[in-house]
DSSP file (Angstrom, degrees, kcal/mol; ACC not computed):
  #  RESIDUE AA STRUCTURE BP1 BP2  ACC     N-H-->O    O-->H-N    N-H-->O    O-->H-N    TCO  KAPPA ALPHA  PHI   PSI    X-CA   Y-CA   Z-CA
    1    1 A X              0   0    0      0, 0.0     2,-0.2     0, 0.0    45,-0.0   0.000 360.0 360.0 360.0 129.7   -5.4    6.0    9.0
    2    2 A X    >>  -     0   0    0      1,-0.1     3,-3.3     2,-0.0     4,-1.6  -0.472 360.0-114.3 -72.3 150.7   -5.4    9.5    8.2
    3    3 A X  H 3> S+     0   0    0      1,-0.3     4,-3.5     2,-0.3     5,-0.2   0.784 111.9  56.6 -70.7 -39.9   -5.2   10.9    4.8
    4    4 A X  H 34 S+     0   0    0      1,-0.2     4,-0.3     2,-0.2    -1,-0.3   0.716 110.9  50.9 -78.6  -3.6   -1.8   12.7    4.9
    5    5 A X  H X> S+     0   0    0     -3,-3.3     4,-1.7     2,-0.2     3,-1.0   0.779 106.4  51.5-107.2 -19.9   -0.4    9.2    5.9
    6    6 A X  H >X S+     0   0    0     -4,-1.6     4,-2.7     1,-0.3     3,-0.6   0.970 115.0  42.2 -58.9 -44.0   -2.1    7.4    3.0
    7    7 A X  H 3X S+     0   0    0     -4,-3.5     4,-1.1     1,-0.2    -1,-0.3   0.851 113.1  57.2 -57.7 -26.7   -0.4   10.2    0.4
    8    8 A X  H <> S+     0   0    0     -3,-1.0     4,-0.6    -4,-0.3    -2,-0.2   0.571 115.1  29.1-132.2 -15.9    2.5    9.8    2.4
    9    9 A X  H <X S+     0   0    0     -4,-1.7     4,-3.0    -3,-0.6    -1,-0.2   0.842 118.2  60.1 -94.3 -25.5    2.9    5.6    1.9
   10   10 A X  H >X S+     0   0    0     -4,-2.7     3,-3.1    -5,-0.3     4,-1.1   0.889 111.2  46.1 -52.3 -91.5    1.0    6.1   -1.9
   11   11 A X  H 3X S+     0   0    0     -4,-1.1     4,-3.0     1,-0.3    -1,-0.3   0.727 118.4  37.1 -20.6 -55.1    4.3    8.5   -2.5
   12   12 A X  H 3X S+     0   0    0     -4,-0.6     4,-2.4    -5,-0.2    -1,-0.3   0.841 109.3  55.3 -96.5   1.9    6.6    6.3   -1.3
   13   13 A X  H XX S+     0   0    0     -3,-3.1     3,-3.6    -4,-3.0     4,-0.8   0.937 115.1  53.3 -54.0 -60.0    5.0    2.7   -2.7
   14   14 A X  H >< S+     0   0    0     -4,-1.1     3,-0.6     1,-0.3    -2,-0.2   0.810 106.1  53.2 -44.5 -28.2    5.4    5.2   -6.4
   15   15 A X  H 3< S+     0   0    0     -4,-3.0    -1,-0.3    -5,-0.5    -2,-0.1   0.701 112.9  38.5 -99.2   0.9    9.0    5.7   -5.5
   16   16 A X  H << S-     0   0    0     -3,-3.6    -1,-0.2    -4,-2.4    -2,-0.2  -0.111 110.9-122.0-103.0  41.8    9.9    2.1   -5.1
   17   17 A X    <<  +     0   0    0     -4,-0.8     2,-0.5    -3,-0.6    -3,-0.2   0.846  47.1 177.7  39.9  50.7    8.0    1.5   -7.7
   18   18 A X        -     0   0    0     -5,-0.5    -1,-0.2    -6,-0.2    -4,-0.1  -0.628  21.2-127.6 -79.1 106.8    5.7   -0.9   -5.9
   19   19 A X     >  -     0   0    0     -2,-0.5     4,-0.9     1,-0.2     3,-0.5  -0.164  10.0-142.2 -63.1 167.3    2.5   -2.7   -7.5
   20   20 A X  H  > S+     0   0    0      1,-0.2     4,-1.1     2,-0.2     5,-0.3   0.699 108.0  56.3 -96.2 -14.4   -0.7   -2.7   -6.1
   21   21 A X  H  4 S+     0   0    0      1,-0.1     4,-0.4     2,-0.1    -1,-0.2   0.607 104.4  52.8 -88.2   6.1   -0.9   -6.4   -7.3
   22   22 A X  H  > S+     0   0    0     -3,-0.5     4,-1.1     2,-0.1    -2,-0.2   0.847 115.0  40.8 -92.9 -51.9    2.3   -7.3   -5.3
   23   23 A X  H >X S+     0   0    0     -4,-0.9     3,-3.7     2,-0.2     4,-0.7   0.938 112.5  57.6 -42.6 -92.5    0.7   -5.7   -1.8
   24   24 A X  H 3X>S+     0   0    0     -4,-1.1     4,-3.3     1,-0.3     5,-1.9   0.559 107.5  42.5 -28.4 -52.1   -2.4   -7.2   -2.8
   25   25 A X  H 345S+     0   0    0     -4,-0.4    -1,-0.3    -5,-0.3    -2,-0.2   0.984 117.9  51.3 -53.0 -49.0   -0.8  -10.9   -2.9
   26   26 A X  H <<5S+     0   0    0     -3,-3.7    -2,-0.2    -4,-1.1    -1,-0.2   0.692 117.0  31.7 -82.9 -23.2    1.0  -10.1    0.3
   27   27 A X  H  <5S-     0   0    0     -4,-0.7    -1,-0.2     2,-0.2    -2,-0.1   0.917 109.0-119.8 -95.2 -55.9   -2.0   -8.8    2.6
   28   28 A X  T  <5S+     0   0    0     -4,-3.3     2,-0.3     1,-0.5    -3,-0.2   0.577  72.4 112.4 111.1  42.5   -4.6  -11.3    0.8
   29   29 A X  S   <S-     0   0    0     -5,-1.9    -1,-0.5     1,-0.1    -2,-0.2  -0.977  75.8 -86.3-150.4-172.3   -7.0   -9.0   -0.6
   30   30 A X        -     0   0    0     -2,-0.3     4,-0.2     1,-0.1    -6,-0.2   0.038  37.9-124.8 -68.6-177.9   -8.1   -7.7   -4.5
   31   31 A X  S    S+     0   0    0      2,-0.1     4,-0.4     1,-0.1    -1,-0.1   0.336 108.5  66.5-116.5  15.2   -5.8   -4.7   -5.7
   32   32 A X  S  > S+     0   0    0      2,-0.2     4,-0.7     3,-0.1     5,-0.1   0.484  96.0  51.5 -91.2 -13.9   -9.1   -2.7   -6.3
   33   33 A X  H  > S+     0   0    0      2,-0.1     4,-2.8     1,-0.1     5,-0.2   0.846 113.0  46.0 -88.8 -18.4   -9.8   -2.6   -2.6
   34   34 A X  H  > S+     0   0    0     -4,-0.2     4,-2.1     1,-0.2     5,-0.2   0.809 113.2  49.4 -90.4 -14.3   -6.0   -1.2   -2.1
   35   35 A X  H  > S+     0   0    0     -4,-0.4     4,-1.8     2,-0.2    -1,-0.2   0.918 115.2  47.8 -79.3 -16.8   -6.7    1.3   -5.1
   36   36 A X  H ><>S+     0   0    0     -4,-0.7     3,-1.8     2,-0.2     5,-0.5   0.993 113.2  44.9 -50.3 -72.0  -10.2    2.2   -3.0
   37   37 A X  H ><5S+     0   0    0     -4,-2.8     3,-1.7     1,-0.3    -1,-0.2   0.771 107.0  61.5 -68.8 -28.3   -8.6    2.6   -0.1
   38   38 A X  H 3<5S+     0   0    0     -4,-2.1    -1,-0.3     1,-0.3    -2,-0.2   0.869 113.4  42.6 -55.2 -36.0   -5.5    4.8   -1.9
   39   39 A X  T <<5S-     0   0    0     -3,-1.8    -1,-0.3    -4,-1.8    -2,-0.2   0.344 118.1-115.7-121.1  39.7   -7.8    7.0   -2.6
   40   40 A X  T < 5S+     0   0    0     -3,-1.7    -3,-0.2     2,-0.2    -2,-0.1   0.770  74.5 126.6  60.7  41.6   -9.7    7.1    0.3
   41   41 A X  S   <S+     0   0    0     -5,-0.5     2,-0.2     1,-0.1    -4,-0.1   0.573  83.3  12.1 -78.8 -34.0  -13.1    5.7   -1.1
   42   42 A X  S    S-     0   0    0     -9,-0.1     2,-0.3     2,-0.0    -2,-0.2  -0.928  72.0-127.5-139.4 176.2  -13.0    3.1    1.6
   43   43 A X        -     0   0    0     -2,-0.2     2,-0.4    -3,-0.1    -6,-0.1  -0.731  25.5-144.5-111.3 173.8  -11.4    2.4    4.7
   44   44 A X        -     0   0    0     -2,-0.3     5,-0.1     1,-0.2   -11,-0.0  -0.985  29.6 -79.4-136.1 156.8   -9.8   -1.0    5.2
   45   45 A X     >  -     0   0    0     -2,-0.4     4,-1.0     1,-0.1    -1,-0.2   0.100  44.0-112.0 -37.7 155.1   -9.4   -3.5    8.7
   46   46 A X  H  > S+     0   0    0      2,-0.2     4,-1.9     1,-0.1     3,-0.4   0.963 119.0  55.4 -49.4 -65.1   -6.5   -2.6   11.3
   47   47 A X  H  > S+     0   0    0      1,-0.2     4,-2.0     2,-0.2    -1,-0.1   0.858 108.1  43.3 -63.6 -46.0   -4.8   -5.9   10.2
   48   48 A X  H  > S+     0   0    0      2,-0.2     4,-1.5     1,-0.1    -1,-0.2   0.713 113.2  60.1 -65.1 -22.0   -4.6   -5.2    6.1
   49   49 A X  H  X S+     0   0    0     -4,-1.0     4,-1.8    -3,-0.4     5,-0.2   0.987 108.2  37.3 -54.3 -74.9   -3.6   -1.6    7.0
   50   50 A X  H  X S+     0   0    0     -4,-1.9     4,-2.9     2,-0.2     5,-0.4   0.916 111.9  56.0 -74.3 -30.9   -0.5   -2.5    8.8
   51   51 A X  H  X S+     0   0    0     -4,-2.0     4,-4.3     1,-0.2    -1,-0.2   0.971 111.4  55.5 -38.7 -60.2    0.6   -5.5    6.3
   52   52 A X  H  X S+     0   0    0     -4,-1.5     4,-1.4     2,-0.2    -2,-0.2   0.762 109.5  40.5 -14.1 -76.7    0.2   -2.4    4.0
   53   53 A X  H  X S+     0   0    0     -4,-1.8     4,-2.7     2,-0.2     5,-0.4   0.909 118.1  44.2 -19.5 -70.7    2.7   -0.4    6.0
   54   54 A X  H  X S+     0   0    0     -4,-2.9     4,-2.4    -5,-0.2    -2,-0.2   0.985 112.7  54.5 -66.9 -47.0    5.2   -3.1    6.8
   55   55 A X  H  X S+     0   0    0     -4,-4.3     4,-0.8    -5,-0.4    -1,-0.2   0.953 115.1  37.6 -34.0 -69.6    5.0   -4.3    3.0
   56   56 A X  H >< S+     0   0    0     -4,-1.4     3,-1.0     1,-0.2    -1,-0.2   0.939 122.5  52.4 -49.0 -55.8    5.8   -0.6    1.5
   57   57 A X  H 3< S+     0   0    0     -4,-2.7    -1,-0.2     1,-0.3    -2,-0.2   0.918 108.6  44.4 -41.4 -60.6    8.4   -0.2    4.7
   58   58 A X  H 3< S+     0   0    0     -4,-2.4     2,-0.4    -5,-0.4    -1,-0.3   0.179  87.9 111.2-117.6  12.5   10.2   -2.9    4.4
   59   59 A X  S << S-     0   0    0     -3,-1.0     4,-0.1    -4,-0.8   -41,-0.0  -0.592  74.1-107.0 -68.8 128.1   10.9   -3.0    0.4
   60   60 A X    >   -     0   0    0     -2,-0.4     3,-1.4     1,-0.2    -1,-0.1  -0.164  17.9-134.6 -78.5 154.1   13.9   -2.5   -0.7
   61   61 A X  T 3  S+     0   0    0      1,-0.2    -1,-0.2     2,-0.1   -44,-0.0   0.663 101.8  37.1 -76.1  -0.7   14.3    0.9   -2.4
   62   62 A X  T 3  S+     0   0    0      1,-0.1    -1,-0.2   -46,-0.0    -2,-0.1  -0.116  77.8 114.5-132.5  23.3   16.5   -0.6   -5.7
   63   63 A X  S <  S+     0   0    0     -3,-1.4     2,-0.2    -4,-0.1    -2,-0.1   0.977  77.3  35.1 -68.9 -41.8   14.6   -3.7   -6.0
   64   64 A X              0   0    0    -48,-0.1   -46,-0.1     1,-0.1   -47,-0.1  -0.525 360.0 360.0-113.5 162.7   13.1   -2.6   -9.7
   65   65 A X              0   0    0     -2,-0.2    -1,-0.1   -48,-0.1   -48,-0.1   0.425 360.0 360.0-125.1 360.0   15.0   -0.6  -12.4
């Protein structure tokens, strides 16, 4: 994954207000490997990537207040 698409789900996890411990449950990994990989300290498998994606995607944008 390239950098400009990791700012570009990081932006939108922050603007549904999305936790990193809520991905983290949902992929099945710590929420220090998703803070790594948000800022591009490490890279993570193909398969925790796209859970990543479709998690963020597919949240609804008024779930939290």
């Amino acid at each position: 994954m390239l950098y400009q698409e990791k700012i570009k789900y990081f932006l939108m996890r922050k603007q549904k207000k999305i936790k990193l411990r809520e991905i983290a449950e949902y992929i099945g990994c710590s929420i220090s490997l998703l803070s790594m990989f948000e800022n591009n300290q490490i890279d993570m498998p193909t398969e925790k990537i796209q859970k990543y994606i479709e998690f963020i995607q597919n949240y609804p944008k008024n779930k939290r207040r």
